[in-house]
N, C-alpha and C positions, 0 to 999 in steps of 0.2 A: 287550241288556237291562241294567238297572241292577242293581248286584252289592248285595246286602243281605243277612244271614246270619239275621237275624230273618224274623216273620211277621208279614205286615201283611195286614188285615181291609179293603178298599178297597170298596166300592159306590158306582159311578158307570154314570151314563150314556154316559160318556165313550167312546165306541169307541178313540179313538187314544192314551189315557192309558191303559185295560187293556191293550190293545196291547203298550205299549211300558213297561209295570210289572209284568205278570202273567204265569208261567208256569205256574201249577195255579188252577181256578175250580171254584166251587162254581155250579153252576146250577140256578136253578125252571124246570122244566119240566112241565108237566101233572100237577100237584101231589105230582112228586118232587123230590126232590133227589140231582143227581149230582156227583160230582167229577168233571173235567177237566183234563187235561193237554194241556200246550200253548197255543198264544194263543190269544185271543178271533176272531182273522180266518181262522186256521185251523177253528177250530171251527166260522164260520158257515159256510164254502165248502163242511163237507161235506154231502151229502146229508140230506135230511131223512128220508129211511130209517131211513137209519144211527144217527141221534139216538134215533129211536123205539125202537129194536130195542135199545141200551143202555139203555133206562128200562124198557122189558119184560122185560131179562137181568136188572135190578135188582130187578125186583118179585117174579121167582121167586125170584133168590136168599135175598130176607127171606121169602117165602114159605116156603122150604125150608128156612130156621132156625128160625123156628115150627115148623113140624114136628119139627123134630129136637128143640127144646127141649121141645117137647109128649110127646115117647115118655121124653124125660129125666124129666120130673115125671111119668107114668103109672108108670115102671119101679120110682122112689123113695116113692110112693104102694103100689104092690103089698109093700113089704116092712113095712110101716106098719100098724098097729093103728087103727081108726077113734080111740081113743081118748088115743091120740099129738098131744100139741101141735103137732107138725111135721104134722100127717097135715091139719088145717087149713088153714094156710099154705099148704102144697104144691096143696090142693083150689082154693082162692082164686088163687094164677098159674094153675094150668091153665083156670081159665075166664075169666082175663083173658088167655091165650093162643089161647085156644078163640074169645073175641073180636075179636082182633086178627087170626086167619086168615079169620073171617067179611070181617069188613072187605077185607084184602088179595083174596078171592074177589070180592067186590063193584065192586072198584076199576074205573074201564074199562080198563087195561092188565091185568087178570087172564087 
């Protein structure tokens, strides 16, 4: 591999130029996105199981941060006066959290 201490942002078609440039990838896969490590020839040779099953590991995970940020703004909510400026705010991410679990529930890898 070619030695470079920077980070380069590279999109190509190219199988034998990621190849032979790229040691960590950012892939679209069924409308996620995962990092990878390793080459792109490695990557294709394994199983398509195995691909699936890291984008469904990914989807719980952000699923399971929603959650946990969601009991964060319930907990900071509960010490809150309806008439507390923060007590707004906090009501407004939790239902843009509240939305974005809906979604994550909907996805097809839910």
């Amino acid at each position: 591999m070619l030695q470079y201490a920077g980070t380069i942002l590279l999109i190509s078609h190219d199988r034998y130029l990621l190849d032979k440039v790229c040691d960590h990838m950012l892939v679209f896969e069924q409308q996620h996105i995962q990092r990878v490590e390793g080459q792109l020839t490695a990557y294709l040779s394994r199983p398509a199981r195995e691909k699936r099953e890291e984008i469904v590991n990914s989807s719980q995970e952000e699923r399971l941060l929603v959650e946990t940020q969601m009991a964060r703004v319930l907990s900071e909510l509960s010490l809150l006066k309806l008439e507390d400026p923060r007590y707004q705010e906090l009501d407004r991410e939790y239902q843009d959290l509240l939305r974005r679990r809906r979604q994550l529930h909907q996805s097809p890898n839910a």
